[in-house]
C-alpha positions in Angstrom: 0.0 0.0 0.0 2.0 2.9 -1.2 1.0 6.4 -0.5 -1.0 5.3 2.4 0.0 7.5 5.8 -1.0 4.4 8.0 -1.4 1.2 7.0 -3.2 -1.3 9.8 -5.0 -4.7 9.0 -8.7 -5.1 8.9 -9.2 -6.8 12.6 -6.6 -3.4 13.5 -9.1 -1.1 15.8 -6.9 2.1 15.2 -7.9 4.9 14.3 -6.8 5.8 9.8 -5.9 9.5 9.8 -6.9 9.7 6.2 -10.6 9.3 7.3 -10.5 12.3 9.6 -7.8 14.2 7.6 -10.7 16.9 6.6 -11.7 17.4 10.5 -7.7 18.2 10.6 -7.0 20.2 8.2 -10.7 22.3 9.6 -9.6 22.4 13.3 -5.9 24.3 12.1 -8.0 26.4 10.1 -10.8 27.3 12.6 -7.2 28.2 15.2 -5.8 30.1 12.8 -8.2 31.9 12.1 -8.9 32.6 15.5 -5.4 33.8 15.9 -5.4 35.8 13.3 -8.6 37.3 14.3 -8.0 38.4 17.8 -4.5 39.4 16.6 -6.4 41.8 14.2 -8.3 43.2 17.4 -5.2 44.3 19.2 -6.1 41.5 21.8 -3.1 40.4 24.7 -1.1 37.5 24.7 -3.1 35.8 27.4 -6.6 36.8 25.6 -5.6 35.1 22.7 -4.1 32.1 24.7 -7.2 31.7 26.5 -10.0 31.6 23.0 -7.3 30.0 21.5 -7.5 26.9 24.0 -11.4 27.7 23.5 -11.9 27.4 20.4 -9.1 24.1 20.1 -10.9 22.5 22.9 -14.3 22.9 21.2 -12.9 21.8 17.9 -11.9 18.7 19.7 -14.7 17.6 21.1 -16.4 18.1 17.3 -13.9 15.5 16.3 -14.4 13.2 19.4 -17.5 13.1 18.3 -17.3 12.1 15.0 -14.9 9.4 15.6 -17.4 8.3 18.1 -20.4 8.2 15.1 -17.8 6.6 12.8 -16.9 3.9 15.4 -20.6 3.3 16.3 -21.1 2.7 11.8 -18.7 0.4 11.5 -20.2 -1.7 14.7 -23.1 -1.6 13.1 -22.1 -2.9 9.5 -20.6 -5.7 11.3 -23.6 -6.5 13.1 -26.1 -6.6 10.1 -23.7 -8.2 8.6 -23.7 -10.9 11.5 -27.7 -10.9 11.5 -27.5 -11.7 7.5 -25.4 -14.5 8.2 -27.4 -16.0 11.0 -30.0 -15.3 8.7 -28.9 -16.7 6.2 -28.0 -20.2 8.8 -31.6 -20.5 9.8 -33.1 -20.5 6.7 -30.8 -23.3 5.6 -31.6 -25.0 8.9 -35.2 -24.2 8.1 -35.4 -25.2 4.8 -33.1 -28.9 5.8 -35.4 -29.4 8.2 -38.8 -28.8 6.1 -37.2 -31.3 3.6 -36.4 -33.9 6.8 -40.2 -33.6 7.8 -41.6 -33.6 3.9 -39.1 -37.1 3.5 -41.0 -38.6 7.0 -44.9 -37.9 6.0 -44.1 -39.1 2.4 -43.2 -42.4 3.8 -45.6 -42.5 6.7 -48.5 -42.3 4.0 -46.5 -44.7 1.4 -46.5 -47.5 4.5 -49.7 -46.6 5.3 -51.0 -46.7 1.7 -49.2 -50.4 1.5 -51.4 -51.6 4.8 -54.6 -50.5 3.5 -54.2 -52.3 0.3 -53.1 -55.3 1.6 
């Protein structure tokens, strides 16, 4: 996998920077801006410090959240997908076990249908 800025298996619960590389790129704008901003205003040192932490720590828990959403997708692919196959088990089940039954009438009524004609 070239180009790739972590690689991790399929079973690997890590988080792939490329999926939240946009919520990045966002959060250094949004604290740039904000710099820039108060800089414009003539603000201190320590006013800036402070809305700076503000605004980072808000950013933050925007992308806690999302990785929270994104985690709680993926649990739930893998769960329908683990339904579907259970699904899918049962009605193979189901269906072996309609053809059993089908197999046991047919020849209850052929041995019955011998001991009336006899």
């Amino acid at each position: 996998m070239t180009g790739n800025l972590i690689t991790r298996s399929s079973s690997s619960k890590s988080m792939d920077i490329r999926e939240y590389l946009g919520d990045i790129i966002l959060i250094i704008i949004l604290a740039v801006a904000t710099l820039w901003f108060f800089l414009l205003l003539g603000a201190t040192g320590e006013l800036i410090l402070a809305i700076l932490l503000i605004v980072l720590s808000f950013a933050g828990l925007l992308f806690s959240a999302h990785y929270r959403i994104r985690k709680i997708e993926r649990a739930l692919t893998s769960r329908e997908r683990m339904i579907k196959v259970n699904l899918e088990e049962i009605s193979t089940q189901m269906a072996e076990r309609y053809d059993s039954s089908v197999g046991k009438i047919e020849a209850i009524v052929e041995e019955v249908t011998k001991k009336v004609y006899r």
